[in-house]
C-alpha positions in Angstrom: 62.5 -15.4 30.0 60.2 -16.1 33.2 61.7 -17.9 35.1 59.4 -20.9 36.9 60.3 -20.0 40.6 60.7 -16.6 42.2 62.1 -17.4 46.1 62.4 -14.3 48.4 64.4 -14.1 51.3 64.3 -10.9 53.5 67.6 -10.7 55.8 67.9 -8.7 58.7 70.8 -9.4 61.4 71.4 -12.6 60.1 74.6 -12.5 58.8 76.3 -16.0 60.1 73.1 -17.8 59.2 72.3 -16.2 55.8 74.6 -18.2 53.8 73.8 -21.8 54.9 70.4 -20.4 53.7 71.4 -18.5 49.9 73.4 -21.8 49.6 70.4 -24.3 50.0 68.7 -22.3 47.8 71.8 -22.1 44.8 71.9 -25.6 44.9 68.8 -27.1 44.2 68.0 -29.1 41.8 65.2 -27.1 40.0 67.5 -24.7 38.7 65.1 -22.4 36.8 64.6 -19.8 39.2 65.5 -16.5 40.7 66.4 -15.4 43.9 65.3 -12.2 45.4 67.2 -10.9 48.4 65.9 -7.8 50.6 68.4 -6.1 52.8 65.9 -4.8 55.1 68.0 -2.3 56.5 70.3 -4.3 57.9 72.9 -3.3 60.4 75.5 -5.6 59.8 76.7 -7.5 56.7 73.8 -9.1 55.0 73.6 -6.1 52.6 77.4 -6.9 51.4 76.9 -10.7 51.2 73.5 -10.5 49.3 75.9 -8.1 46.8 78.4 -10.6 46.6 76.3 -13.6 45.9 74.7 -11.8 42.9 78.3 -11.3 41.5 78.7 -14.8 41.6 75.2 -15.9 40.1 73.1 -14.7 37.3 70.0 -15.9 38.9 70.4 -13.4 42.1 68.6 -10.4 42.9 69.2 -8.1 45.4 67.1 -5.3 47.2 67.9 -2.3 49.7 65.9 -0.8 51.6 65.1 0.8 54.5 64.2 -1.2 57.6 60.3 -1.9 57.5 60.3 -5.6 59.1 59.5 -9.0 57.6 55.9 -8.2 55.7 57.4 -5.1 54.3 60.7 -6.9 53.2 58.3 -9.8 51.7 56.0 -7.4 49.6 59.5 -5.9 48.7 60.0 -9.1 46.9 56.7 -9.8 45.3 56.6 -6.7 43.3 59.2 -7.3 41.3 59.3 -11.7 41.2 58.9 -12.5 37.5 58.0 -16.6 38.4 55.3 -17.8 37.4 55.2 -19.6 40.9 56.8 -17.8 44.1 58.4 -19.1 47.9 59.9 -17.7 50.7 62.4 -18.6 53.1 63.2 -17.0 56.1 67.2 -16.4 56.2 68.5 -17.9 59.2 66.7 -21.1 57.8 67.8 -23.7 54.9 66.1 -26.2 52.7 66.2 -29.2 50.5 68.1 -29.4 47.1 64.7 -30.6 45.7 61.7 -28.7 47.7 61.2 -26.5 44.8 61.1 -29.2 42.3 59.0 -31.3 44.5 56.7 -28.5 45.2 56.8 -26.9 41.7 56.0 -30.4 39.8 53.4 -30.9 42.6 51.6 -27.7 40.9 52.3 -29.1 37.2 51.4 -32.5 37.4 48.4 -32.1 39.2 47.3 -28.2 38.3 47.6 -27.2 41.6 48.3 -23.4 43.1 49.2 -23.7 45.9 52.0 -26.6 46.9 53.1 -27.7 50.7 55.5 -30.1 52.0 55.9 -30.7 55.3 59.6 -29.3 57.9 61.9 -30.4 60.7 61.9 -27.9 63.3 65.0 -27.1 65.6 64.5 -26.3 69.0 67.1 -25.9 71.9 66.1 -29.0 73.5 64.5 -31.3 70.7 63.8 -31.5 66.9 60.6 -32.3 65.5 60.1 -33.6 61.9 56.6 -32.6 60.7 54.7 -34.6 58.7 54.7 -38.3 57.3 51.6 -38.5 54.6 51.5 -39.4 51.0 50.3 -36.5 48.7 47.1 -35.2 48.9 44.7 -32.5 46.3 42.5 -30.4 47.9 40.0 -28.2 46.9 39.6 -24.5 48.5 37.3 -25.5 51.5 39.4 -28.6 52.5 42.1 -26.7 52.0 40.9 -24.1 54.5 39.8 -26.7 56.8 43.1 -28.6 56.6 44.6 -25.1 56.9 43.0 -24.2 60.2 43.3 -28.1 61.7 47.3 -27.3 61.1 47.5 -31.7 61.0 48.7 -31.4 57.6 49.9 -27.9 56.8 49.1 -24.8 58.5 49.1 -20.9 57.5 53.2 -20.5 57.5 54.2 -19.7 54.4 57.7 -20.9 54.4 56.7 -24.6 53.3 54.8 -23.4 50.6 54.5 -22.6 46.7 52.2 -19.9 45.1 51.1 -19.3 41.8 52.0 -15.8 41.0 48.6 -15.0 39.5 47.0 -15.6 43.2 48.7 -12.5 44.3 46.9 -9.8 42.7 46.9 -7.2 44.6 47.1 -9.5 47.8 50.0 -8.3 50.3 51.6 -9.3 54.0 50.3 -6.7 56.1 52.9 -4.6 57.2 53.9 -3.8 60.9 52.2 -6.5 62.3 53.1 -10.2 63.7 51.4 -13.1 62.8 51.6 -12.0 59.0 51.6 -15.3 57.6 48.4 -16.3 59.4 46.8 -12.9 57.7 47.8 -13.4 54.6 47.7 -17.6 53.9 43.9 -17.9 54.0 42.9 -15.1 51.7 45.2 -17.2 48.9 43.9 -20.2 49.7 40.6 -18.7 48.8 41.5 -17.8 45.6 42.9 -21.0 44.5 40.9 -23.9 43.3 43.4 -27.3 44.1 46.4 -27.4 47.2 48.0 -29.9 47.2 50.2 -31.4 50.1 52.9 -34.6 50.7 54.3 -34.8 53.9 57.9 -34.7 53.1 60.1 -32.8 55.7 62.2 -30.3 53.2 61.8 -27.2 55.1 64.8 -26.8 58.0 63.3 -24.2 60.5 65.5 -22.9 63.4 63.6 -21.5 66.2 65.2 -18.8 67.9 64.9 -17.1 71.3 64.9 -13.7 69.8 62.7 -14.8 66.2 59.7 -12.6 65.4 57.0 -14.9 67.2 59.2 -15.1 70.5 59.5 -11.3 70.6 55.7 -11.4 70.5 55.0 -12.7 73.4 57.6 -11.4 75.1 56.4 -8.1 73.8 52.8 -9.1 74.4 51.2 -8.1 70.8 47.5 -8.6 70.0 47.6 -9.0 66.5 47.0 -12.8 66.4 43.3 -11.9 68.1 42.7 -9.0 65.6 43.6 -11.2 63.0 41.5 -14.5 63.5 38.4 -11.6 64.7 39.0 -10.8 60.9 39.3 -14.0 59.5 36.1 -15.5 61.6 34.0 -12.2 59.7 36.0 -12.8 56.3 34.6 -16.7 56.4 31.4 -16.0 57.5 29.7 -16.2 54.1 32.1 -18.8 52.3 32.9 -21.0 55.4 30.0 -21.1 57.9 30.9 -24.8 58.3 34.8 -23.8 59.6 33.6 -21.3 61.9 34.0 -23.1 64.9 37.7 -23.6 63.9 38.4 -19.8 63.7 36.2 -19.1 67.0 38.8 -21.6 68.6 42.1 -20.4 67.5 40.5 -16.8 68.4 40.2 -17.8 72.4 43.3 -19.6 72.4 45.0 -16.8 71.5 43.0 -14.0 73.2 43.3 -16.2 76.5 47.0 -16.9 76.5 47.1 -12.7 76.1 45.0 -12.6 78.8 47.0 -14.4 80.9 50.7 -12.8 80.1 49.0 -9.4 81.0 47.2 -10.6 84.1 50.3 -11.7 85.6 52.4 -9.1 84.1 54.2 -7.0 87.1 53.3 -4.2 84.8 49.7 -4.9 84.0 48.8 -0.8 83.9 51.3 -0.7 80.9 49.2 -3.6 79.1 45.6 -2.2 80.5 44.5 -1.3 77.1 45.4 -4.2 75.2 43.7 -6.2 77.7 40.7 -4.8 77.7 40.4 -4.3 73.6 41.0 -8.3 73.5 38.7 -8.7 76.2 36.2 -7.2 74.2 36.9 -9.0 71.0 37.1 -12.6 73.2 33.7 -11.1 74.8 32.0 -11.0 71.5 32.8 -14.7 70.8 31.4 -15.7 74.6 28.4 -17.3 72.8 30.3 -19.2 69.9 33.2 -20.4 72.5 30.8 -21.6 75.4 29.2 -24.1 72.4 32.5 -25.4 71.1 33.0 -28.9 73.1 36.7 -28.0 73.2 36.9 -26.0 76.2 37.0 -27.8 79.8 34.1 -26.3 82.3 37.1 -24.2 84.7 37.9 -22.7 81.2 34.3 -21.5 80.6 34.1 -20.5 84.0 36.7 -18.1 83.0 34.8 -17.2 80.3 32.0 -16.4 82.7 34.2 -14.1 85.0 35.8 -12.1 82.1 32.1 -11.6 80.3 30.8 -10.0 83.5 33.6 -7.7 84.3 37.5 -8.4 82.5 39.3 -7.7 86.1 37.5 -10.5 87.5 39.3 -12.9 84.9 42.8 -11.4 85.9 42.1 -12.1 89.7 41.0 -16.1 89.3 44.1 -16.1 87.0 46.6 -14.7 89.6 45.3 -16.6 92.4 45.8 -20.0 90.3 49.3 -18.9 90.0 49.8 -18.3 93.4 48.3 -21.5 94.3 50.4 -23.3 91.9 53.6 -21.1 93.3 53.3 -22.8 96.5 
């Protein structure tokens, strides 16, 4: 039998959050599903509990394997889901008893492939509920457009439901961050109706030490490389959105630019500064006609076009101004 849900769940060091999550996911109230945990290597006792849960429940599947990080443990999953729809939670997060049947009879009723509802998201000092609006069917350019607004779903995967048959050969990319963002818009593409209701079933814990944090703190550049791929992916489809992708492209390659140019270490970041340098540098004609951008932001623009060490120095002497 396929079953009408495949939900993955990587785990990696998770083990006193992992099951709040598993249990979420056990209970809900579609209960035609199956459950695919990947132990992605991990060092502690996720492995034994993903064991012990498939013991208990038929509807439990469990992977080892060797360490490879979130993308790899994702793709892990996807190759063997048998659902004829498929989700992912991340496994220090938990959901709903009825997101799945909310999302799944979102894609029935309406013949939709991709479904989204909306999250409440858990920081130290706040929660934020995302997301208030009625449901709404769109088709593949509104859906990309709504997509890269990120009012009423963005490119995270984790409130979402796809239609196996959109996956094809389609994967996360592996050993990179900012995976979800690479790999939401190229299903979205293949789809022909999204639909969306703003319904907060989605409980996402944001940690100190998650995946995105260690990003910046690490100071990768793959959101730059990625959008510098998605802007060349859209050209022929979505001329009309490219103004969209051109924006999230500086955001990101500026906020880079600034963690390295104050960095005390800015020698050990000089290549990846000057390889998004040259990507943002590319875009200096698309960005300086986007309205979105103040004048002391296009000034910056200016300085980094004409030589990329002039945009660290107006960027360090801000800060010491604004040190005083």
């Amino acid at each position: 039998m396929i079953p009408k849900v495949s939900i993955i769940v990587p785990a990696y060091k998770v083990e006193n959050y992992l099951h709040k999550c598993i249990d979420s996911i056990l209970s809900q109230t579609l209960s035609d599903f199956e459950l695919i945990l990947v132990n992605d290597g991990s060092p502690d006792n996720c492995g034994k509990i993903c064991d012990e849960y498939a013991i208990k429940d038929s509807r439990v599947r469990v992977i080892h394997k060797e360490n490879g990080g979130l993308a790899s443990a994702r793709n892990a999953g996807i190759n063997i889901a048998k659902g004829e729809y498929i989700g992912f939670v991340d496994s220090d997060d938990w959901i709903e008893p009825n997101m799945y049947e909310l999302l799944y009879g979102l894609c029935v009723e309406n013949e939709c492939d991709i479904a989204n509802c909306s999250s409440i998201i858990y920081f130290k000092d706040r929660t934020v509920k995302n997301g208030s609006h009625s449901l709404i069917i769109h088709n593949r350019q509104e859906a990309m457009k709504a997509m890269l607004e990120g009012q009423l779903y963005d490119e995270v995967v984790w409130t979402k439901l796809f239609k196996r048959s959109l996956f094809g050969e389609s994967r996360f990319k592996e050993g990179a961050v900012y995976e979800d963002t690479d790999f939401t818009y190229k299903l979205i593409h293949k789809s022909n109706k999204v639909g969306s209701i703003g319904a907060p079933m989605y409980h996402y814990i944001k940690r100190d030490n998650s995946t995105m944090d260690q990003a910046i703190k690490n100071i990768r550049i793959d959101s730059v490389e990625i959008y510098d791929q998605m802007y060349k992916f859209m050209e022929k489809d979505y001329p009309e959105l490219l103004g969209l992708v051109t924006y999230k492209l500086a955001n990101s390659a500026m906020v880079i630019l600034n963690l390295i140019s104050k960095h005390p270490n800015f020698k050990g970041f000089k290549v990846q500064y000057y390889q998004v340098a040259a990507i943002l540098n590319n875009y200096y004609g698309n960005v300086i006609k986007l309205g979105t951008f103040p004048n002391k932001v296009k000034i910056l623009l200016l300085a980094l076009r004409c030589h990329p060490i002039f945009y660290k120095l107006i960027i360090n002497k801000i800060s010491r101004r604004q040190a005083i």
